[in-house]
The first five atom37 places (N, CA, C, CB, O) and aatype in JSON, in Angstrom:
{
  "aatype": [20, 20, 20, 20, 20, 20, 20, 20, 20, 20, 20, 20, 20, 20, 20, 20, 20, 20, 20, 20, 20, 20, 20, 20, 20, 20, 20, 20, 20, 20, 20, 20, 20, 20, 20, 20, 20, 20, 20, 20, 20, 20, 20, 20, 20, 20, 20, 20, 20, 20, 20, 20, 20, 20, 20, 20, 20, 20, 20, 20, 20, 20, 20, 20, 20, 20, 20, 20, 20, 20, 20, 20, 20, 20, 20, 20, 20],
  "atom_mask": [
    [1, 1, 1, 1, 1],
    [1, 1, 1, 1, 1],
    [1, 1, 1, 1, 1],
    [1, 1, 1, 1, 1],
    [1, 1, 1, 1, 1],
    [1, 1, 1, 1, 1],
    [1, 1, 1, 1, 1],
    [1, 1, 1, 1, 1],
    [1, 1, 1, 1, 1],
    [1, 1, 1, 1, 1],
    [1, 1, 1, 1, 1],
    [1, 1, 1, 1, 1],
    [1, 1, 1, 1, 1],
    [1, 1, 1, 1, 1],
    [1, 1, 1, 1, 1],
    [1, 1, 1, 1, 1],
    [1, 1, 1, 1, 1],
    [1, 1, 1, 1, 1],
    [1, 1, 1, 1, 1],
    [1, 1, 1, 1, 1],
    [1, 1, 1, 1, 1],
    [1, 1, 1, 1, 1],
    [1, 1, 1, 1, 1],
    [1, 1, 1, 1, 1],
    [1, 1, 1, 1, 1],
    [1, 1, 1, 1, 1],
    [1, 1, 1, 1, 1],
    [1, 1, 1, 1, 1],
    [1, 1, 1, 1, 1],
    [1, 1, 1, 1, 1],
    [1, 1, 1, 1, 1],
    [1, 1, 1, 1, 1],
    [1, 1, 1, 1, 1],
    [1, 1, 1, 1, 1],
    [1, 1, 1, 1, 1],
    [1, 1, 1, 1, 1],
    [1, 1, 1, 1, 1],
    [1, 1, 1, 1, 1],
    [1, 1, 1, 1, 1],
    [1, 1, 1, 1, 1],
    [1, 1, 1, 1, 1],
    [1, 1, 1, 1, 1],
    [1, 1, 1, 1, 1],
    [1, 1, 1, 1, 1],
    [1, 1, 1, 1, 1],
    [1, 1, 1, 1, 1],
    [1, 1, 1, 1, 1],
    [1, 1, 1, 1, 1],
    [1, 1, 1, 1, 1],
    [1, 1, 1, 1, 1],
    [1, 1, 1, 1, 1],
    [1, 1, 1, 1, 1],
    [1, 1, 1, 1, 1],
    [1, 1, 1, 1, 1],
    [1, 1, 1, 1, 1],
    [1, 1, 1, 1, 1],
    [1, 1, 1, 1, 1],
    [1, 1, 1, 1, 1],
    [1, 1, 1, 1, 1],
    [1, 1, 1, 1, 1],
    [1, 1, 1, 1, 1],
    [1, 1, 1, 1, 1],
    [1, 1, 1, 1, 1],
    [1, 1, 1, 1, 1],
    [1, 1, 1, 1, 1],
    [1, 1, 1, 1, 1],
    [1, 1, 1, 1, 1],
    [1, 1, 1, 1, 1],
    [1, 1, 1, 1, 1],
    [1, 1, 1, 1, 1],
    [1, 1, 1, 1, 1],
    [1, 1, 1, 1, 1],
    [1, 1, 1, 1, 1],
    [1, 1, 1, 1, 1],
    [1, 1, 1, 1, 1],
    [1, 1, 1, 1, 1],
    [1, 1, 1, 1, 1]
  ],
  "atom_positions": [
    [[114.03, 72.17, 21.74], [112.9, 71.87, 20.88], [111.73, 71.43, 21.76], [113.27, 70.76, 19.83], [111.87, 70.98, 22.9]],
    [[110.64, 71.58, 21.16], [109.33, 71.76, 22.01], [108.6, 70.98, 22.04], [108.58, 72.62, 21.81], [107.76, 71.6, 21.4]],
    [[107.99, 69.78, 22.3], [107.55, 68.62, 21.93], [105.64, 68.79, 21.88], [108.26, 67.46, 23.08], [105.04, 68.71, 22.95]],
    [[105.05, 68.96, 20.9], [103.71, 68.79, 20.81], [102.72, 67.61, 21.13], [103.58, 69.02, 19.77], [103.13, 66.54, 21.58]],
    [[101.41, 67.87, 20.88], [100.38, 66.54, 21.02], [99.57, 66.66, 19.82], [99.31, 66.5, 22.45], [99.21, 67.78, 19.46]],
    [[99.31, 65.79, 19.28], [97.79, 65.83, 18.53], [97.41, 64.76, 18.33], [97.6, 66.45, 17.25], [98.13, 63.78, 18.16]],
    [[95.84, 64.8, 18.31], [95.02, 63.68, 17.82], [94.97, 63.27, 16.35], [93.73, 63.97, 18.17], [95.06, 63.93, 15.31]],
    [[94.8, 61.96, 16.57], [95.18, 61.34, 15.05], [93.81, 60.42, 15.19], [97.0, 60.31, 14.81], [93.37, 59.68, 16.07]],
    [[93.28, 60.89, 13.6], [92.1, 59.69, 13.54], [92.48, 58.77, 12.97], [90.85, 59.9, 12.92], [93.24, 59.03, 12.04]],
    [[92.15, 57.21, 13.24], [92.61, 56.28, 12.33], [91.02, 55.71, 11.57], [93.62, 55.01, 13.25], [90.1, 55.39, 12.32]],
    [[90.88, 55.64, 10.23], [89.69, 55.55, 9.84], [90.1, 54.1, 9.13], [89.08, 56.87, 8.96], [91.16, 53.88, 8.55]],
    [[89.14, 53.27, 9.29], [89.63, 51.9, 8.98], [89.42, 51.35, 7.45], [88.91, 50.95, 9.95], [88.29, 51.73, 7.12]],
    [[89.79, 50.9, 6.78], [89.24, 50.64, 5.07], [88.75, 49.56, 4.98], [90.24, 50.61, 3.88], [89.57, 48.68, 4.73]],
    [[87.11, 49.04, 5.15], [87.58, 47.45, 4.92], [87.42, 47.0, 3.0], [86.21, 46.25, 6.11], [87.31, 45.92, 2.42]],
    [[87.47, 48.26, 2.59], [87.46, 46.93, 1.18], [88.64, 46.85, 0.64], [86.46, 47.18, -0.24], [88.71, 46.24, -0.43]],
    [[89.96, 47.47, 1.27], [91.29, 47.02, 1.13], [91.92, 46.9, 1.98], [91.94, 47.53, 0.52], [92.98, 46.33, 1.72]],
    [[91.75, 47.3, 3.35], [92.21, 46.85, 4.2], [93.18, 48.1, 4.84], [92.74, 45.61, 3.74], [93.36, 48.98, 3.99]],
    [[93.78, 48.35, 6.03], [94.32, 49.5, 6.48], [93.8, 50.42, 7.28], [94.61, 50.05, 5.65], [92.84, 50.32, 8.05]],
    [[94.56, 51.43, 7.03], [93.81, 52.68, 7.29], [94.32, 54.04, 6.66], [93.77, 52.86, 8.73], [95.43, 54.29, 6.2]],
    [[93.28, 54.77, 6.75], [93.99, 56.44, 6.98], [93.36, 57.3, 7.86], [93.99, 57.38, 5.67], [92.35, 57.21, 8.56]],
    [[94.4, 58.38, 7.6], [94.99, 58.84, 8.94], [94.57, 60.38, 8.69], [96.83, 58.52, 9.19], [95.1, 61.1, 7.85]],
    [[93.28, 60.84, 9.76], [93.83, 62.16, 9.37], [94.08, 63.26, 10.88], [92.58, 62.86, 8.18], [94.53, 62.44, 11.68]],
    [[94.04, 64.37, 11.5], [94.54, 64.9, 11.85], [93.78, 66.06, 12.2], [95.36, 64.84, 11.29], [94.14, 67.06, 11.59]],
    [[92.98, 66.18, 12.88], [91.65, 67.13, 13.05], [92.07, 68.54, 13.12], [90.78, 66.8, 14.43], [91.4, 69.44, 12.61]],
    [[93.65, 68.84, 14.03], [93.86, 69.99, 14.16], [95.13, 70.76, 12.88], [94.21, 69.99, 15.69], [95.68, 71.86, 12.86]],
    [[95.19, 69.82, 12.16], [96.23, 69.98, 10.72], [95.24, 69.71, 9.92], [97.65, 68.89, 10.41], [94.73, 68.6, 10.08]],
    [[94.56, 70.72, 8.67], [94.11, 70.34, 7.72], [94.73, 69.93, 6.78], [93.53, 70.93, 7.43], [95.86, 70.41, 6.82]],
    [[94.6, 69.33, 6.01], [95.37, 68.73, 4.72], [96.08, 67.61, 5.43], [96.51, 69.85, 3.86], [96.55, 66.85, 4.58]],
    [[96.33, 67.22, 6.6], [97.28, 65.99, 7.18], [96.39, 64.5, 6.7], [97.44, 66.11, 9.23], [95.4, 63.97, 7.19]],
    [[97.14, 64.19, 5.66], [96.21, 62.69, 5.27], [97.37, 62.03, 5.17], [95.13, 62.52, 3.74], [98.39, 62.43, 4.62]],
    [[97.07, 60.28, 6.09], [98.38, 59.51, 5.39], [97.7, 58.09, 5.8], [100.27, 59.89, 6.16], [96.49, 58.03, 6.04]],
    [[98.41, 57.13, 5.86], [97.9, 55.62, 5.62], [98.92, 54.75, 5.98], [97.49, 55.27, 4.12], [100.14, 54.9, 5.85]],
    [[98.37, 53.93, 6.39], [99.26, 52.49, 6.93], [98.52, 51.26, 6.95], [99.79, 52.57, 8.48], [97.33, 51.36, 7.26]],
    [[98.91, 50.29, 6.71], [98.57, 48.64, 6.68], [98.18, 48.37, 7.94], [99.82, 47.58, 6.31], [97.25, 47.57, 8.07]],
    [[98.71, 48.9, 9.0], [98.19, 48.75, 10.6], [98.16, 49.61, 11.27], [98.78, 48.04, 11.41], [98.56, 50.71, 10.9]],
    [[97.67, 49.39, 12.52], [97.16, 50.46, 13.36], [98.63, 51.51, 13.53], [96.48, 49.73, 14.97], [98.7, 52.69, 13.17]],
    [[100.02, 50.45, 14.36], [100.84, 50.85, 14.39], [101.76, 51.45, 13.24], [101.08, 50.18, 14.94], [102.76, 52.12, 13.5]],
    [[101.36, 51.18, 11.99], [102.27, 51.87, 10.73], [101.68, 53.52, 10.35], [102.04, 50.73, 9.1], [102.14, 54.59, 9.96]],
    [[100.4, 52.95, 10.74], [99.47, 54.15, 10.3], [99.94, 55.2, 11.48], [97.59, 53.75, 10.31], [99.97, 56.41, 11.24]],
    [[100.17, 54.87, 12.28], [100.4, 56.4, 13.56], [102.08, 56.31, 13.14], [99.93, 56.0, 16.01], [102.51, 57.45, 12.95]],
    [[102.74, 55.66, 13.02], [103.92, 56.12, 12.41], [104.16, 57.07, 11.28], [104.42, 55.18, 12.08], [105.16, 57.76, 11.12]],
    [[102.98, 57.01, 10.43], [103.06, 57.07, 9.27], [102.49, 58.77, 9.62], [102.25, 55.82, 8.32], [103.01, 59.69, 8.99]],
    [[101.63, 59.0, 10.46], [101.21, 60.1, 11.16], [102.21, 61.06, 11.61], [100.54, 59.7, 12.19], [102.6, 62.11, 11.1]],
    [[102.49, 60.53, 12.54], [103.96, 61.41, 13.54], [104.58, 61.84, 12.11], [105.45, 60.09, 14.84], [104.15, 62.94, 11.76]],
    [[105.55, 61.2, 11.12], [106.26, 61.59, 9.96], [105.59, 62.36, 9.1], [106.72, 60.59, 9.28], [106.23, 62.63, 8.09]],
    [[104.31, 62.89, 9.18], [103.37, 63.79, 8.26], [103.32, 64.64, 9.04], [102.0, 63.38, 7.76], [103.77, 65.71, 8.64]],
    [[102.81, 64.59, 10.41], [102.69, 66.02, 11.41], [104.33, 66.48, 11.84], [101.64, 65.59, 13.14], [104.74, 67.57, 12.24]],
    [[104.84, 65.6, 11.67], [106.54, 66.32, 11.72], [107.05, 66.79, 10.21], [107.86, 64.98, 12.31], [108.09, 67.45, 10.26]],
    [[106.45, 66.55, 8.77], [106.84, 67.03, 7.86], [105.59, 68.14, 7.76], [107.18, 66.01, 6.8], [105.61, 68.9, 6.79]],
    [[104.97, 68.21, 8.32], [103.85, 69.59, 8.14], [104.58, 70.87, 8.85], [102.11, 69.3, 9.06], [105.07, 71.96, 8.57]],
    [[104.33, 70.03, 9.92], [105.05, 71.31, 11.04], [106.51, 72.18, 10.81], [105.42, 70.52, 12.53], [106.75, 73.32, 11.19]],
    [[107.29, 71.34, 10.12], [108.6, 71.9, 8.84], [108.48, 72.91, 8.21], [108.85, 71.11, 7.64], [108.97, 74.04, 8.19]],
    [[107.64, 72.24, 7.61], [107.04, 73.26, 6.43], [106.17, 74.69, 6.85], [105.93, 72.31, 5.52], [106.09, 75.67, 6.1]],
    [[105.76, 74.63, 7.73], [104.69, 75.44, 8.0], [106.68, 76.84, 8.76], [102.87, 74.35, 9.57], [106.96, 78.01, 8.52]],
    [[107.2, 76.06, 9.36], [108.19, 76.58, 10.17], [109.28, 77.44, 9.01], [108.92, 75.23, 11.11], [109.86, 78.51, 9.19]],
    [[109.29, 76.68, 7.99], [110.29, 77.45, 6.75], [109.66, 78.59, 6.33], [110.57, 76.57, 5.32], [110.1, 79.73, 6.33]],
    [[108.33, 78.09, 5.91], [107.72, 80.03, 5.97], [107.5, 80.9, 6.64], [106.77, 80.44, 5.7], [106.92, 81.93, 6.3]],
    [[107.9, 80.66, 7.66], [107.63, 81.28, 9.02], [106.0, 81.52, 9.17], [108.49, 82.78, 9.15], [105.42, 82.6, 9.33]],
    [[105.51, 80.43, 9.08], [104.21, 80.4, 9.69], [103.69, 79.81, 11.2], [103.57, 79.73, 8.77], [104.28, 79.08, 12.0]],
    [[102.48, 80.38, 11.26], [102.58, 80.07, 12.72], [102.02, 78.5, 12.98], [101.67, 81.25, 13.6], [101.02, 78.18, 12.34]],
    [[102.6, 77.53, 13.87], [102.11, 76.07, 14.08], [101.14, 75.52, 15.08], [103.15, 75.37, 14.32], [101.41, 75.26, 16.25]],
    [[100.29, 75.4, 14.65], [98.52, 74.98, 15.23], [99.15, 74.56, 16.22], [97.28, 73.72, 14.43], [100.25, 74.01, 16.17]],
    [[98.3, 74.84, 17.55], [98.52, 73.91, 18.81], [97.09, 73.18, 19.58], [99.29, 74.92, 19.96], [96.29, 73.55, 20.43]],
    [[97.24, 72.39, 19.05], [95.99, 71.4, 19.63], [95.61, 71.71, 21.0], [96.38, 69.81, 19.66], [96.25, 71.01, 21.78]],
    [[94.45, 72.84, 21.83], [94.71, 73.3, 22.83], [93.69, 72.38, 24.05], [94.56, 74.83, 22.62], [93.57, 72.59, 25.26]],
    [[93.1, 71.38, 23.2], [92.11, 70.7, 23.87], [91.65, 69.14, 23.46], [91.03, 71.57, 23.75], [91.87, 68.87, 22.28]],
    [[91.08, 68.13, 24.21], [91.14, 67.08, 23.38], [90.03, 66.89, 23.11], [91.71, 66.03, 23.74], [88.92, 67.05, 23.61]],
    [[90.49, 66.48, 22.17], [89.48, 66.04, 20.83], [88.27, 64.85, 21.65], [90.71, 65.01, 19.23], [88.47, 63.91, 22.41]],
    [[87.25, 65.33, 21.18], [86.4, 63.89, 21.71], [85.29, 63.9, 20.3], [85.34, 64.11, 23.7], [84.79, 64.8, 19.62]],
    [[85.23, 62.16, 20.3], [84.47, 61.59, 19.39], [83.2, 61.11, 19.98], [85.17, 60.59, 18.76], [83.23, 60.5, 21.05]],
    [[82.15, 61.33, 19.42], [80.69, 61.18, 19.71], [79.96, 60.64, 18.97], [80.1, 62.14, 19.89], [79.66, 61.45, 18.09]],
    [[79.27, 59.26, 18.74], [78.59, 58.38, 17.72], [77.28, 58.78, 17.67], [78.66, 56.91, 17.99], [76.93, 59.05, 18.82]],
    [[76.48, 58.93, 16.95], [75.08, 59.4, 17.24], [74.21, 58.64, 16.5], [74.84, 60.84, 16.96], [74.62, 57.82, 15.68]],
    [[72.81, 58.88, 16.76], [72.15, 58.06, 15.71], [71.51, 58.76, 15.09], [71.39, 57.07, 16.03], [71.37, 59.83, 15.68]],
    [[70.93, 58.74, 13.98], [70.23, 59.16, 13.18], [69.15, 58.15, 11.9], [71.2, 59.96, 12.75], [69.72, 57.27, 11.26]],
    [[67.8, 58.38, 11.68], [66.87, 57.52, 11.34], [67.56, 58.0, 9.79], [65.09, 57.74, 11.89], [68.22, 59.03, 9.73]],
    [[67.35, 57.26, 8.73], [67.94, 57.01, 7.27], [66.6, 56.19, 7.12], [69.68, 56.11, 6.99], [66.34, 55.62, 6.07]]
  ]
}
């Protein structure tokens, strides 16, 4: 078995607190955790139940071929 990588965003909630989780190179990968560490747990068990699924239909499984970089910018509002 083949062991993958992917980037996981953790987006923070503050009016309840947590996070979610999504997955830049899996669309539809959304999941959530109370902490930083539940939330990437909570990740790995979504990109390992995606990647399943995608494998029972015999579809083919995204390979994250580059890393992801985040860039803050400004903009006048």
């Amino acid at each position: 078995m083949r062991e993958l990588e992917y980037a996981v965003v953790l987006h923070p909630d503050p009016e309840v607190g947590g996070y979610s989780v999504t997955v830049p190179a899996l669309p539809g990968v959304v999941t959530e955790g109370d902490t930083t560490e539940e939330a990437i747990a909570m990740a790995k068990d979504a990109i390992a139940l995606y990647i399943e699924d995608l494998s029972a239909h015999g579809e083919t499984i995204p390979v994250e071929d580059r890393a992801l970089k985040i860039v803050k910018v400004r903009v006048a509002a």
